[in-house]
Structures are given as C-alpha cells and as structure tokens.
C-alpha positions, 0 to 999 in steps of 0.5 A, spaced: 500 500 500 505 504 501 507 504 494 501 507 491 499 514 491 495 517 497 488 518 493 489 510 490 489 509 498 484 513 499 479 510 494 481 502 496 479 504 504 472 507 501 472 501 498 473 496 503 468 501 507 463 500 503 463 493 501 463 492 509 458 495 509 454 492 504 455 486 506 454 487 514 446 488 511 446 482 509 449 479 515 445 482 520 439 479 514 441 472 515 442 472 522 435 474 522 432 468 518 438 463 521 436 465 528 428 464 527 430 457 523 435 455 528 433 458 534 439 460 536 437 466 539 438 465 546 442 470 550 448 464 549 447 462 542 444 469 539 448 474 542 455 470 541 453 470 533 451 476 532 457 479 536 462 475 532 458 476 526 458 485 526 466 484 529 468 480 523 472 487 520 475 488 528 477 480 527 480 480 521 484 487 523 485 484 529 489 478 525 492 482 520 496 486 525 498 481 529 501 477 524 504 483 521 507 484 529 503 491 528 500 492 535 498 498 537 494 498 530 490 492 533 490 495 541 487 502 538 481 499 533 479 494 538 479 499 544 477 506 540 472 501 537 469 500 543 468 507 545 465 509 538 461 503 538 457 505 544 457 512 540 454 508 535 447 508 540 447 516 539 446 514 532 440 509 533 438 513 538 437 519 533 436 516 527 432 509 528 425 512 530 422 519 529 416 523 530 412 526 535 412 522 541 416 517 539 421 516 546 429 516 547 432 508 545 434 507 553 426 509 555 423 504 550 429 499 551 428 498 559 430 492 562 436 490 567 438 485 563 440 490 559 444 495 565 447 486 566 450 486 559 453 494 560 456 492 567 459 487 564 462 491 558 465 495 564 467 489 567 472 487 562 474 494 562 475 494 567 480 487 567 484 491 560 486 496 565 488 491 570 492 487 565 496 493 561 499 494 568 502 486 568 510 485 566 511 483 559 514 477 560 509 474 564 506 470 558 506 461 558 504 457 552 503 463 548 497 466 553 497 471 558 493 471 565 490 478 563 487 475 556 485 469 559 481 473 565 477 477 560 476 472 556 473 468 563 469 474 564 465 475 557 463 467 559 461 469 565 457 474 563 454 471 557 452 464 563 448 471 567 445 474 561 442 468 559 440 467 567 438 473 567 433 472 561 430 466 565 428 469 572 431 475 576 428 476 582 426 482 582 418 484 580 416 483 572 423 480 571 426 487 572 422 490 566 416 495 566 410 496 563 411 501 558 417 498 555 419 494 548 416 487 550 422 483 549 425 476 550 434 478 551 437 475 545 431 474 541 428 478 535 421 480 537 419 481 530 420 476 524 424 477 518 421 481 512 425 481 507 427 478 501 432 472 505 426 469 509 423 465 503 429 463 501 431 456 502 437 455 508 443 452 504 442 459 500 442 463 506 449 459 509 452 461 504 449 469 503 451 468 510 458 465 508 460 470 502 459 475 506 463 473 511 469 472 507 467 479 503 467 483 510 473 479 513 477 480 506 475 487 506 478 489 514 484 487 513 484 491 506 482 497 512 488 494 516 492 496 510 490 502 507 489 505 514 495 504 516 499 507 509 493 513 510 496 514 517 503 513 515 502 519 508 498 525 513 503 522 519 497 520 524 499 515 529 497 508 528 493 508 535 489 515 533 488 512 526 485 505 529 480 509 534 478 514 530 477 513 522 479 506 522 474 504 528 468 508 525 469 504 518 469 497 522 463 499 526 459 500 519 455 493 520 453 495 528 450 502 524 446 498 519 444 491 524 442 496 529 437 501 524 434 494 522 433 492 528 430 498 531 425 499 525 422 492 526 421 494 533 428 490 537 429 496 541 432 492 546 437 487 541 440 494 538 442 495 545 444 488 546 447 487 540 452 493 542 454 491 548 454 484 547 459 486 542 463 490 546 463 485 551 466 481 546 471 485 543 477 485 549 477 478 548 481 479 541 486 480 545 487 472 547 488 471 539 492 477 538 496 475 544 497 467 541 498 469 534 503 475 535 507 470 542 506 476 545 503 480 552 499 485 548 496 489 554 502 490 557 504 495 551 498 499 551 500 506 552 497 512 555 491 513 549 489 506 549 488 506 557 485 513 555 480 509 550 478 504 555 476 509 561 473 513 556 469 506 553 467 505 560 465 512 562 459 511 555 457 505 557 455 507 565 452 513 562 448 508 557 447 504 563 444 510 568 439 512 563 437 505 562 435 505 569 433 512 569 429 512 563 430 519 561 423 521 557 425 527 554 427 528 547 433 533 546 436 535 539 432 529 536 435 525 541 435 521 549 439 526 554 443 520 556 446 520 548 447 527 547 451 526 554 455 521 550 455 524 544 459 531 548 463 526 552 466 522 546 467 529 543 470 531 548 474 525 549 477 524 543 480 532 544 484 529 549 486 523 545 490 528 541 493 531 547 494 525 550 498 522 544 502 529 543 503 529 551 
C-alpha cells in the first residue's frame, strides 16, 4: 500500500468501507432468518453470533496486525472501537425512530438485563486496565493471565445474561410496563425481507460470502489505514480509534437501524454491548498469534480509550435505569451526554498522544 499514491489509498479504504458495509446488511439479514430457523437466539447462542458476526472487520484487523507484529494498530481499533461503538447508540438513538412522541432508545429499551450486559462491558474494562499494568514477560504457552481473565469474564457474563433472561428476582423480571416487550437475545419481530423465503443452504452461504467479503475487506482497512496514517503522519493508535474504528463499526450502524425499525429496541442495545463485551477478548488471539503480552504495551491513549469506553457505557447504563423521557436535539439526554463526552474525549486523545 505504501507504494501507491495517497488518493489510490484513499479510494481502496472507501472501498473496503463500503463493501463492509454492504455486506454487514446482509449479515445482520441472515442472522435474522438463521436465528428464527435455528433458534439460536438465546442470550448464549444469539448474542455470541451476532457479536462475532458485526466484529468480523475488528477480527480480521485484529489478525492482520498481529501477524504483521503491528500492535498498537490492533490495541487502538479494538479499544477506540469500543468507545465509538457505544457512540454508535447516539446514532440509533437519533436516527432509528422519529416523530412526535416517539421516546429516547434507553426509555423504550428498559430492562436490567440490559444495565447486566453494560456492567459487564465495564467489567472487562475494567480487567484491560488491570492487565496493561502486568510485566511483559509474564506470558506461558503463548497466553497471558490478563487475556485469559477477560476472556473468563465475557463467559461469565454471557452464563448471567442468559440467567438473567430466565428469572431475576426482582418484580416483572426487572422490566416495566411501558417498555419494548422483549425476550434478551431474541428478535421480537420476524424477518421481512427478501432472505426469509429463501431456502437455508442459500442463506449459509449469503451468510458465508459475506463473511469472507467483510473479513477480506478489514484487513484491506488494516492496510490502507495504516499507509493513510503513515502519508498525513497520524499515529497508528489515533488512526485505529478514530477513522479506522468508525469504518469497522459500519455493520453495528446498519444491524442496529434494522433492528430498531422492526421494533428490537432492546437487541440494538444488546447487540452493542454484547459486542463490546466481546471485543477485549481479541486480545487472547492477538496475544497467541503475535507470542506476545499485548496489554502490557498499551500506552497512555489506549488506557485513555478504555476509561473513556467505560465512562459511555455507565452513562448508557444510568439512563437505562433512569429512563430519561425527554427528547433533546432529536435525541435521549443520556446520548447527547455521550455524544459531548466522546467529543470531548477524543480532544484529549490528541493531547494525550502529543503529551
């Protein structure tokens, strides 16, 4: 990549962006048809597949720079990507439903099953912290405690979730009355488009196409982001949380918006945090293929995205409890509060890496 001319760069990461784009509709399309063919929607079969099926570009970047031993690209897209991500709800929030009288997404999505899956986001953070602070060389059989630790974590947390999902102790198993009647990590609507006709064997393999299409495509983003950052002297890290992570959280925006448009107001939100849970635990496959301690390495603008994650995420979940009514600017109080914070926050990266 480094070869070519900066706008030839330009063009192949928009590219790559579109086709990850395109092909995360389908995959969001065909989970719903396998989902309701297969029943898999449990909170341990559904959310698994649907967080590894929005996260093939984070997976394939992942990948890709740690066999090309470039790991601050892979630590700052996966740490940056959390982050925007959960910035990702402000956008459904905003643009998913409109219209007079219509309520913010966390005051239709009220369900503690929902602030379960935001702590355990929080949760796993929490344990990438903790890890950035291990010596280097504490690493046996090509793994490290803290990788295994959030891996154990994200395990935990799905077994509560699907707990959760069968009874809680709590009156109405923690939801209320005027909220969208959900079962977690089910669609509540069935599928209306053209792939819920089709026979399955055609479904796998849409789903299979569009898989290899987003996963070739990430690590092209990998690549020409990494040249594009070289060309106009933006740090890898800066790079991968910014511009790199908002192209590989193209399919959390399109999965999200269909969902909410058939009425899955909860799934939207479990399927970013779900995702969001699930994406520290890439560090286990970064650590194995690479031989080395990857968290250890984080810099100060990687503690900094993993804060400021953990921050969003909290806002999102006070409002899920709150449930705050009001619209403002077209969109929840808790999501222009995210919207600001992240704003605010990516100043600081800057200052953090200049620092």
């Amino acid at each position: 990549m480094n070869s070519l001319p900066f706008w030839l760069v330009v063009v192949v990461f928009v590219a790559a962006a579109a086709v990850v784009w395109v092909a995360g509709i389908q995959l969001s399309k065909t989970t719903d048809v396998l989902d309701a063919r297969w029943h898999i929607g449990s909170a341990f079969g559904g959310l698994i597949i649907l967080a590894v099926a929005t996260n093939l570009p984070e997976i394939a970047i992942t990948v890709s720079a740690a066999a090309a031993g470039n790991l601050g690209v892979a630590v700052g897209n996966i740490l940056g990507g959390i982050a925007l991500q959960t910035v990702v709800l402000v956008v459904l929030d905003a643009f998913g439903r409109r219209g007079r009288g219509v309520k913010p997404l966390t005051y239709r999505a009220a369900s503690l099953v929902l602030v379960l899956e935001g702590l355990v986001v929080v949760a796993v953070l929490a344990a990438v912290v903790a890890g950035s602070q291990l010596p280097e060389g504490l690493v046996a059989l090509r793994l490290t405690p803290d990788v295994v630790l959030i891996t154990a974590l994200w395990i935990a947390g799905l077994l509560l979730v699907q707990r959760a999902g069968r009874h809680l102790p709590w009156s109405g198993s923690g939801t209320v009355d005027n909220a969208s009647p959900h079962t977690p990590g089910h669609r509540r609507s069935k599928p209306q488009h053209p792939h819920k006709s089709r026979p399955t064997w055609l479904v796998v393999t849409v789903f299979l196409v569009a898989a290899a299409a987003t996963l070739g495509a990430g690590v092209v983003l990998e690549r020409a982001g990494d040249a594009i950052a070289e060309d106009i002297g933006l740090s890898g890290v800066l790079f991968g949380a910014t511009f790199l992570a908002l192209a590989t959280s193209l399919p959390e925006i399109s999965t999200g918006l269909q969902a909410i448009r058939q009425g899955d107001d909860n799934l939207a939100m479990s399927d970013i945090f779900g995702g969001n849970a699930f994406l520290p635990v890439l560090f286990l496959g970064a650590t194995v293929i690479s031989g080395q301690a990857v968290l250890p390495r984080a810099g100060a603008t990687d503690i900094y995205l993993t804060a400021l994650a953990a921050l969003l995420t909290l806002v999102y979940v006070v409002g899920l409890i709150f449930r705050p009514p009001r619209r403002v600017l077209g969109m929840g109080v808790d999501s222009l509060t995210v919207l600001v914070l992240y704003a605010v926050g990516v100043a600081g990266l800057f200052a953090v890496a200049s620092g």
